[in-house]
N, C-alpha and C positions, 0 to 999 in steps of 0.2 A: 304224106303225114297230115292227118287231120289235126287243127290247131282250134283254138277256143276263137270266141268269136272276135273280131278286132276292135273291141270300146278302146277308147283311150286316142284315138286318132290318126292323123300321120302317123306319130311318131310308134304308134303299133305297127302298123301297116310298113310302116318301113322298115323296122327289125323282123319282121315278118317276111319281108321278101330278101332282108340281110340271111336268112337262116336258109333261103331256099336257094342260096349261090353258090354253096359251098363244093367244092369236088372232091371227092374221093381219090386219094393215089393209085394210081395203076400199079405203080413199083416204090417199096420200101413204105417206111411208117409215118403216118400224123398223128392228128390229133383224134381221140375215140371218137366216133360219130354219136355214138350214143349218149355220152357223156354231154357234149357239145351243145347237140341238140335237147337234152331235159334242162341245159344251163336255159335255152332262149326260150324253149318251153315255158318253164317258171316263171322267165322275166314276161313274157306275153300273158300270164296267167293273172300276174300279180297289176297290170297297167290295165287289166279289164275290170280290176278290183278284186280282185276272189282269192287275193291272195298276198303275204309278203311279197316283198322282193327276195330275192333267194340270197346276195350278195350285198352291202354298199355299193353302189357306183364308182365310189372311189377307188374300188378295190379289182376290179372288172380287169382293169391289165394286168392285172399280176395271178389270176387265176391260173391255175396249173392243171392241164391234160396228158391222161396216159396216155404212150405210143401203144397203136396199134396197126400191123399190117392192114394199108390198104384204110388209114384215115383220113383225116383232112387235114388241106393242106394247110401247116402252122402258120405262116401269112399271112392268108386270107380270114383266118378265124380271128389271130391276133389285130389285123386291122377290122376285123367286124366291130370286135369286144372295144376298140377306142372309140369308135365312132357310137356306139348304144352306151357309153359310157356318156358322150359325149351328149346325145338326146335326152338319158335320164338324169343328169346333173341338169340341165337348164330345165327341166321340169320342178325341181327340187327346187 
């Protein structure tokens, strides 16, 4: 997936390789890939400047994804979204 360019720093570059860890389920459902991925999209969009932030930071753990066969795995998304909560609140 080609991503906008990394301005904004580390803390891009790290949610940037947060988004590229993610695994797919082999059996049963996560979280929509698609969905997931336009959430960190945005957020890499908007730290290069060109854009809002799609979310408050504040609000990052409580976001909600549909199930879909064969998404990612709730876990790893859910600790993604603390930890880039956690980047964009100290930037803040």
């Amino acid at each position: 997936m080609a991503g906008p360019p990394l301005a904004g720093g580390s803390d891009a570059q790290r949610i940037d390789h947060i988004r590229r860890t993610f695994q797919v389920r082999r059996f049963g459902s996560g979280y929509d890939p698609r969905q997931v991925d336009q959430l960190f999209e945005d957020i890499l969009v908007s730290l290069a400047g060109r854009g809002p932030l799609p979310v408050n930071p504040a609000e990052l753990e409580t976001i909600q994804f549909e199930l879909v066969s064969g998404g990612y795995f709730e876990a790893e998304v859910d600790a993604a979204l603390k930890e880039v909560k956690d980047l964009l609140m100290r930037r803040s």
